[in-house]
C-alpha positions, -999 to 999 in steps of 0.1 A, spaced: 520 -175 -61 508 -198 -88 484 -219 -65 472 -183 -51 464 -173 -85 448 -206 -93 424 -200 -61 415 -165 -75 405 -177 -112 385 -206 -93 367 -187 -75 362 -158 -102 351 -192 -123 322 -195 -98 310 -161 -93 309 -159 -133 287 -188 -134 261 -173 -118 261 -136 -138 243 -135 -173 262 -116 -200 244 -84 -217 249 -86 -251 239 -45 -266 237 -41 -304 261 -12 -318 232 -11 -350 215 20 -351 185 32 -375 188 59 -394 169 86 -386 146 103 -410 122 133 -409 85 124 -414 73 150 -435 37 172 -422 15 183 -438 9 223 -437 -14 229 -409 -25 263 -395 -16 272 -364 -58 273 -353 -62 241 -362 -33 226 -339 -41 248 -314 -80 235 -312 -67 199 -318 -41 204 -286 -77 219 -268 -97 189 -273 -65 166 -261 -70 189 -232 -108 184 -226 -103 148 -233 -78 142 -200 -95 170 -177 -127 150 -180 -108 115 -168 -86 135 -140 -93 126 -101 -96 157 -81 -83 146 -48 -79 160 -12 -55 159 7 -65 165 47 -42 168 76 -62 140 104 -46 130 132 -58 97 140 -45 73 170 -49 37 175 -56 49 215 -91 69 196 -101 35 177 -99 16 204 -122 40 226 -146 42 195 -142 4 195 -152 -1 229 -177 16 231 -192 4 196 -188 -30 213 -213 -17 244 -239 -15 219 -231 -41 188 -212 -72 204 -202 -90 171 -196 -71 137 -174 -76 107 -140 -52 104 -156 -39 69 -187 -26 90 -166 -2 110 -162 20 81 -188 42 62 -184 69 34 -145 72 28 -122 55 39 -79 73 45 -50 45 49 -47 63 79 -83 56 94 -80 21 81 -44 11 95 -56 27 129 -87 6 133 -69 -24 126 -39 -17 151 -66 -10 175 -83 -44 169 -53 -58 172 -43 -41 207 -79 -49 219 -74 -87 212 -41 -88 227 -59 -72 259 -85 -98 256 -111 -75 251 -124 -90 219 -117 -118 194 -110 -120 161 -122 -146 137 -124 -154 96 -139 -182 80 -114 -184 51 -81 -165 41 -90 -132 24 -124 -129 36 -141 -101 61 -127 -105 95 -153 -113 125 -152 -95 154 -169 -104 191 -166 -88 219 -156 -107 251 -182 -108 280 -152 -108 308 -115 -97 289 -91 -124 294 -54 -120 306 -36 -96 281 -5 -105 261 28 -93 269 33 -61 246 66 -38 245 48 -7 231 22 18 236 -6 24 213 5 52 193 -6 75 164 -5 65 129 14 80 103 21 77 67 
């Protein structure tokens, strides 16, 4: 029993080792009341208003909009962008706004389209645009378990 116990203190020795111990202070401040100045109740009340203004002005009116985008779609689009423009950069594709949605399918759908050997990918260093061609004759496509499928966030 005693070299069972010995074990457990070893080995409650090690896990120890690697904690850190939290030390809390019991101190606490006293807590006082500031005192206010009299102010009438207009006066707070227009104060509160122009906080008000202040953070309407700097507020981001967004929109929320129900699209249904699939990477099958961006690759049609691709394609037959690639019938007229046969090199472009990924930024290119996209115009106006862009949703995470819109974005994540058009890369998925690059993606797909490179793995069928429809068109290859490219970038000149990490981080930068990525270069897109367009193959003349698609070479033999990847093995791929899964089917193109619609994005979602």
């Amino acid at each position: 029993k005693f070299k069972e116990a010995s074990q457990e203190l070893d080995r409650l020795a090690v896990f120890q080792q690697g904690l850190l111990a939290r030390h809390v202070s019991r101190l606490t401040v006293p807590v006082s009341e500031r005192p206010l100045d009299p102010l009438d109740r207009v006066e707070l009340w227009n104060a509160f208003n122009l906080v008000l203004r202040r953070l309407s002005e700097k507020m981001v009116i967004g929109e929320i909009r129900d699209e249904q985008i699939t990477v099958a779609d961006q690759m049609e689009w691709l394609i037959t962008r690639m019938e007229t423009k046969r090199t472009f950069t990924f930024s290119s594709l996209f115009t106006g706004q862009i949703t995470v949605r819109l974005l994540i399918a058009t890369f998925l759908a690059l993606l797909e389209l490179t793995r069928m050997g429809r068109i290859s990918l490219s970038q000149d260093e990490a981080f930068e645009d990525i270069n897109c061609e367009a193959r003349d004759t698609p070479q033999k496509p990847l093995e791929s378990s899964a089917e193109p499928d619609t994005v979602t966030a």
